[in-house]
Every structure is written in C-alpha cells, then in structure tokens.
N, C-alpha and C positions, 0 to 999 in steps of 0.2 A: 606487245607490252605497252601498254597506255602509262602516260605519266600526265595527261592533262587532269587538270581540279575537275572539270567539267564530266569528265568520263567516268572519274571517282563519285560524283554527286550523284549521276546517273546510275550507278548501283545499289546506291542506298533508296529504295522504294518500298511502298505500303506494307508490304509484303515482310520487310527485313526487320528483323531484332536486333537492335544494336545491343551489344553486353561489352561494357567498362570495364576494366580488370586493373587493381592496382597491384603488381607483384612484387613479391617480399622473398626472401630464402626459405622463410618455413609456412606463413599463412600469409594470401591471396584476400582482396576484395574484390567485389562485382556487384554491380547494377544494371539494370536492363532498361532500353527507353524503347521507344518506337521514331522513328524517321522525322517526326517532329519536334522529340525532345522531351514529353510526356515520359514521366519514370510510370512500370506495368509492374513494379513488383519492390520488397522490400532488399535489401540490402543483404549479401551473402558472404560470410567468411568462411572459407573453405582450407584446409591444409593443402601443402605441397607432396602427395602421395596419392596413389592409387586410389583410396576412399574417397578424397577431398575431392579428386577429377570426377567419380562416381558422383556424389551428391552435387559438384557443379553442373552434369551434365544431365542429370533429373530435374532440376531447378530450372534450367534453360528449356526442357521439352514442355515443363510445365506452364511457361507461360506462355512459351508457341500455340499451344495448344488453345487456352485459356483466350488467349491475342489472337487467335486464326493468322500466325506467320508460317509462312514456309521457308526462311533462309534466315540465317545466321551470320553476323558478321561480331568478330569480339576483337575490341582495338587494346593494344596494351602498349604500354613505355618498354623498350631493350635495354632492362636493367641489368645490366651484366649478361651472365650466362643462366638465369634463375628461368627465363624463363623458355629455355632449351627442351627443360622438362615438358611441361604444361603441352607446348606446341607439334607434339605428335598426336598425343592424342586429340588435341580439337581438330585436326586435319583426320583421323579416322572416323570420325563422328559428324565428317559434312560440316566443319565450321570453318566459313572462312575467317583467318587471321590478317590483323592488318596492324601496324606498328606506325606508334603518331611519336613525334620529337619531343624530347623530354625537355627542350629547350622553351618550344609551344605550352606545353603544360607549364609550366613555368609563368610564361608569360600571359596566361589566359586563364590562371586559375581565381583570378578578379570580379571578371566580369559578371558572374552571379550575383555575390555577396558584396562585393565592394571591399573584400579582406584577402590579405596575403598569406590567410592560415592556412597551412599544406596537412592532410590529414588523411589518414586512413577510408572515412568515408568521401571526402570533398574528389579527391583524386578520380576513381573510377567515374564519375558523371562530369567533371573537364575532358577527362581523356572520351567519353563516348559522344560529347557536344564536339568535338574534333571531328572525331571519324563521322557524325551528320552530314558537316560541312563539307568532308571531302580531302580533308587536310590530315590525310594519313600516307604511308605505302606498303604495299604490298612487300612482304620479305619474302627473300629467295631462299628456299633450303635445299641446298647440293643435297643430289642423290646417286648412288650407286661409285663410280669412279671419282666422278667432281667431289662427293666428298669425303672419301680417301684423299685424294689431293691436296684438298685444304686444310682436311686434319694434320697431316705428312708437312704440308708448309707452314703450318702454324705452331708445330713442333720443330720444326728446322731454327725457325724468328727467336723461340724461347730460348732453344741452345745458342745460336748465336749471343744474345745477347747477354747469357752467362758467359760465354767466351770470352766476351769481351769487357766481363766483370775483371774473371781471372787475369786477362792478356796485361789490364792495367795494376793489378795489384800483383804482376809479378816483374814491371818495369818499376813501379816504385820500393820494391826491396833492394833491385839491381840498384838502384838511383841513392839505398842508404847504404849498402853495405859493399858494393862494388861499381862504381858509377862511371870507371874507365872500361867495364865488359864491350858496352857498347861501342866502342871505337875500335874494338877487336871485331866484334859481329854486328853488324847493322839488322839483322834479324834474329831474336834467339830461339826462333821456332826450328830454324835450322835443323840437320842432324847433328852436327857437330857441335853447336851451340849449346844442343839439349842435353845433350850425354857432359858436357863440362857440367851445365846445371843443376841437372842429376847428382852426378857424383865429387866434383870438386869446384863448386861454386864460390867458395871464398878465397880472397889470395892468398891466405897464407897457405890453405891447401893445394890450391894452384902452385908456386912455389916449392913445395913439396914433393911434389911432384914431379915436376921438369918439364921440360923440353920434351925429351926421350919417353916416359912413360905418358905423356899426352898423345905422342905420336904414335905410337902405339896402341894405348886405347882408342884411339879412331881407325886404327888399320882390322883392330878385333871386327868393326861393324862391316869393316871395308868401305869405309868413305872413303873417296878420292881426290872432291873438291878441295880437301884442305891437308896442310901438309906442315913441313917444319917451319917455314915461314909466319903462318898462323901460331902456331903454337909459341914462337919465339916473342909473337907480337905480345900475344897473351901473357906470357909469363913476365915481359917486361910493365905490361900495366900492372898487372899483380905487385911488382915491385914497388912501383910510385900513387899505388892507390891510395887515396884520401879517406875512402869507407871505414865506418864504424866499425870499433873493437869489439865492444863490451855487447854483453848477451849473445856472443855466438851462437850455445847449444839450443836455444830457442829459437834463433833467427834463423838455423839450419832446419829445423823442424819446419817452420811457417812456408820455406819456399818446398820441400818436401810437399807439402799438402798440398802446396799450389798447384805444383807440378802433378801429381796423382787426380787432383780435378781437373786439370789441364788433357791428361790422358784419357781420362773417363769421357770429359763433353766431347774430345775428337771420337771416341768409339763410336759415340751415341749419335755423332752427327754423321757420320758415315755410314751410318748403319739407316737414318733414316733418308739420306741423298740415296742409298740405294731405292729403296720406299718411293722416290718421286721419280726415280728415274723408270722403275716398272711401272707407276701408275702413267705417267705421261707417255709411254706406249700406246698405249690403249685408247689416247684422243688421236679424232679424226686430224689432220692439220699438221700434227704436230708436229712431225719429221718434215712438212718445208717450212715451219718457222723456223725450227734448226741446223736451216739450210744459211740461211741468212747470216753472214758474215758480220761477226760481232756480237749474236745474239748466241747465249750460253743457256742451258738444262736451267739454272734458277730462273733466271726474268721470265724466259716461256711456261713454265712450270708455275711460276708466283703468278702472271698472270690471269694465267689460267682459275687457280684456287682462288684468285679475288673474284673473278667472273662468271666461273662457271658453265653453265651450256651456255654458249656465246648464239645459238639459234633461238634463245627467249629474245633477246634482241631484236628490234624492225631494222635499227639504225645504230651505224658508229658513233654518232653522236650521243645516244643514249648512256654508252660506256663511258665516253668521255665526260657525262654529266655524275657518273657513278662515282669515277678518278675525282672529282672535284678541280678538273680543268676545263669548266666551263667557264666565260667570260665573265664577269659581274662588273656594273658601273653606277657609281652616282652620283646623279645628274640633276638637277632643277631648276626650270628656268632659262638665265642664259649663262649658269655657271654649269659646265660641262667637267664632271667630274674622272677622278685618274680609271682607265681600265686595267681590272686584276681578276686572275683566275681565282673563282670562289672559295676553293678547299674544304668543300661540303662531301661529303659521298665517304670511301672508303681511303681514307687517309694512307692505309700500308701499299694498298694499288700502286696507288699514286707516288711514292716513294719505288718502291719498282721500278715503274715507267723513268723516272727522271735518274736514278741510279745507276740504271744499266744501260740509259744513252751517254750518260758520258765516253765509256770503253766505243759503246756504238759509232759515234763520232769522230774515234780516233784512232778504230782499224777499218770501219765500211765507207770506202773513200766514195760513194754515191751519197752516205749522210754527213759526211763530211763537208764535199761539195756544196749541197743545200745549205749545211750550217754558215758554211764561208758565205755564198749568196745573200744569206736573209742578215748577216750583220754588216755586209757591205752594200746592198741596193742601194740605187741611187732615190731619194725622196720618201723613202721609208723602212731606214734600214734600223735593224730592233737588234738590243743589249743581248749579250749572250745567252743570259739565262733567258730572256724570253725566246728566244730561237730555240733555246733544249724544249722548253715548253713545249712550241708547236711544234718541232718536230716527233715529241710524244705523242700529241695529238693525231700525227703523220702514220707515226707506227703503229696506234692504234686501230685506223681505218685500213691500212696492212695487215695485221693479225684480225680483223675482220673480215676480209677476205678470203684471207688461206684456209680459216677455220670454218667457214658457210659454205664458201663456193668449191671447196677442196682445189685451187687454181695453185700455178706454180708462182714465187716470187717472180717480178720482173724488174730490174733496177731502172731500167731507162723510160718504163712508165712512172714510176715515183717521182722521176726526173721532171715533170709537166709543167711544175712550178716556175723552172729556169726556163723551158723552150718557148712558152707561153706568153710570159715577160719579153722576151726577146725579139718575137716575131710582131709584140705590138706596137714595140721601139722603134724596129723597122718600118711598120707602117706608117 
C-alpha cells in the first residue's frame, strides 16, 4: 500500500485516461485529459442510474479507443455517500477509482482561470489536474466480512447517538418536573428507576402511591437491589419537590414517548451488538485482541470496521497515519514551531483509539505502568493526554501484530519502553 506522491505520479502514464467526475445526488460531470493535461473529449453529463453508468462507460471506451489508452483511472470528491453508487460499477469495468480532497479542489480551483467560480463544468478538470499530479488516494472498499462489520458499527454510532438524544431529553424533563428523582437514583436506566418512570413518574403519583405499593411493584419484577429504604427516600422527595404543576397530562405523555424510543433504540442496539459480535468471530486475530485486559467487543470491533483487512497495510504506521495521529509541525527558520497530532484520516477511528484507552489505562496495569512512566520521566516527561496519544499509537502497532502475525499478546514485551530507558541510565 504506497502512500508516496511519487509512486502516485508513477501510475499515471501515456498509456492512462484520466476522467474528472464532479458528483451530484442525481447528475454526475466528467471530462477526460491524457497525463499531460490536454482534454480528448467534450464534456459529459450522465444521470446517477444504470443508463447514466451505461453511457459513461461508452463515452470513456470511446475515447480509449479514439486516444490508444489501455488504463483508466477516474478521480472524484467523497461527497457524501452519492458516490457509493457510481463506484462498483467502475471497479467492474477495469476503472481504477481514486478520491482527491475536497479541501485541494477548493484550493486549486484558481489556478486555471485566476477565478473562484465553482461550477458544474470547472470541477471535473481541477479534480483530474489533481489526480495528474499525484495528489489523490486510493479508497479502500471493505469486502465480504470487513464490510458487514463496518456497516454493523456504523449502525451501532447512529444508535448511539440517538441514545444519547433521548438520555438527555429525558434528564431535562426529570430537571422540570421532578428534579429531586435524581438524588433518589443517580442512574434512571436502572430497573428500578425505569419502572418508577414508566409508571409513576410524577410526585404526586409517587405519593399516591406509598411506600408499600412501590415496594411491591419492584418485588412484581423481582428486583432486589432496592427495597423500602429506597422507596421511603423516594417518596419523601416527592414530598418536598419543587417541580412543575401545570400541564401534567402532556408532560406524562412526552416522558411516555421518551421512554418508548428509549426501549426501541436499546432493542435495536442489542440486536445489532449481536451483529458485531458474530461478524468479529470470523476475523483472524480477534480473540487475542480480546484477550487483552481492558480491551471490550466495541474498540476491537470499531477498529477493525475503521480499518479493515489490516494485511493491505506494509506498516503500523500507515494506520496511524489513517487515525490522524501522525505528528505534524511548524517550523521555519529558527522559529521551531509547537508538535501536534494532525487529525487528518478517519476522525471516528481515532476517537476509538483514544476512548477506549482511557478504561485501558485504568484496568491493564501494564498500560497503566507505561502511562505513569511517560508522564513522569525524568527530562521529558509528556501531559497526560499526550501520553493517551502515544500509547494509542502503542496499541496500534499491538493490534497490528495480533492481526498479521496471528502471535499471542505479550505484556512485558510492550514493556521495552521502561527497560530500555533504564538500562541506558545505568550505563
């Protein structure tokens, strides 16, 4: 897997069609240059459907043909998911795809015209003076398992984060209409918690209720954790609550629905953790990643769907360049500017990695140790958070391991970092 410009440049030869594609949700543009930058052909608007892909792919043989090319390469912007479609079928038809930064077009669509005008035609011939140059990449499309996985994790992210629409718009009703609940339950997901909110959510119903028939309806579920103590606490906040009177019958309905999406997203999220949990069987590796003490089914699992076959990879560092924790600095001259990790690549990866070291850090007392090490060394000891960094970085070249070489984890080789420092101390 090359990432150098120069190895990019070296594919675009005599030989190659370069085709521009500016894509859209419903109609597509394209133009064709040859390796120098000379346009072969006139300007193509094609629909987002089976015909449009037909007369693109007539259009492109034509002027192969026409041009004596034998390869194909056609760069486009990753504008959303639009062009998800498009990209099988040029991959059935022998076209290589290659995806240039919408950021680059942006900034490059000047240098022709000396104008900032973004347009339908101007787009596909920035974007194919790109990919000339070399200043494209290569996208990766999961296939078979990997993308089940990704699909499976990237429906896992969506529910979550409706979870955690609902979670907060059902502490801010607690917060108008009963704002002492919380000092009862420090979690209302609870059982005990849920079935109050369900069915007697407001104090006066609470109140109404008692002691005795609270204690009761939790002995119906058979909960245990909680008992008349609880319930006493309960029914005394109910007493001295401050919450809002007025609109009850509405405000009982609002948490009702909450609660009903609330049941719905956990159905829907357990049902597709089951989903990641079969597919991540089926990677080689995977069972001694989650051998690894502190690492849980998501981070190995999210990993994974961020990355993919991790053997397209030459090197750890590549993934690490993918995460957007590669180093970046700037520097000129003899002002020596601050070092920060880029944040270029797969932004959700990368969120991953740094999420699921915190727990890592504070049950695998081997990355524990390292964390304590790297913020205490003597003459260059680094902020916390930059030590979670590189110990991502750590884990990284770890889960590159397990997954190429199929090797078992080993803690006290991770360890090299301390013994290595120590024995040079000594010397």
């Amino acid at each position: 897997m090359k990432y150098s410009q120069n190895s990019k440049i070296m594919q675009i030869s005599e030989k190659t069609l370069i085709i521009g594609v500016d894509i859209a949700s419903e109609v597509h543009f394209a133009r064709a240059f040859d390796y120098r930058g000379v346009e072969l052909a006139k300007i193509l608007r094609f629909t987002n459907d089976e015909p449009g892909f037909k007369e693109f792919a007539a259009w492109v043989e034509e002027i192969k043909s026409k041009n004596h090319k034998d390869k194909v390469t056609v760069g486009m912007e990753p504008t959303g998911h639009y062009w998800f479609n498009i990209a099988p079928f040029l991959k059935d038809h022998s076209m290589k795809i290659v995806l240039v930064n919408p950021f680059h077009v942006k900034r490059s669509k000047e240098l022709d015209d000396n104008n900032p005008t973004k347009n339908d035609r101007k787009d596909p011939k920035t974007i194919a003076m790109l990919v000339k140059d070399g200043r494209y990449m290569e996208p990766y499309i999961p296939e078979g398992v990997y993308s089940e996985l990704r699909t499976a994790m990237d429906t896992r992210w969506h529910i979550v984060k409706q979870l955690n629409v609902i979670r907060n718009k059902v502490l801010r009703w607690l917060s108008i209409y009963f704002p002492e609940y919380r000092t009862v339950f420090g979690d209302w997901e609870g059982k005990a918690a849920l079935i109050v909110l369900k069915e007697f959510p407001l104090p006066k119903q609470i109140i109404e209720k008692g002691v005795t028939g609270i204690v009761a309806r939790w002995k119906q579920d058979k909960i245990r954790a909680v008992g008349i103590k609880r319930a006493v606490a309960l029914v005394e906040a109910a007493k001295r609550s401050v919450g809002v009177k007025e609109g009850i019958i509405s405000a009982m309905n609002d948490i009702t629905m909450l609660l009903e999406d609330y049941d719905l997203k956990m159905a829907q999220y357990n049902r597709v953790m089951e989903l990641v949990e079969q597919h991540s069987k089926q990677i080689p590796g995977m069972e001694e990643i989650l051998k690894i003490k502190g690492i849980g089914l998501i981070m190995a699992a999210g990993f994974v769907a961020e990355v993919g076959d991790i053997k397209r990879f030459e090197h750890s560092k590549q993934i690490q360049k993918l995460a957007g924790l590669n180093l970046k600095e700037n520097s000129s001259g003899k002002h020596k500017g601050k070092t920060t990790i880029s944040k270029r690549g797969r932004s959700r990866l990368r969120a991953i990695l740094f999420q699921g070291m915190l727990p890592l850090v504070a049950q695998n007392a081997a990355f524990k140790e390292l964390h304590e090490y790297y913020t205490t060394r003597k003459g260059n000891a680094l902020g916390k958070k930059q030590s979670l960094v590189l110990l991502c970085c750590k884990l990284i070249r770890i889960f590159y391991a397990l997954l190429t070489k199929g090797i078992e984890y080993d803690s006290q080789k991770m360890m090299s970092d301390i013994r290595r420092n120590s024995t040079s101390e000594a010397a």
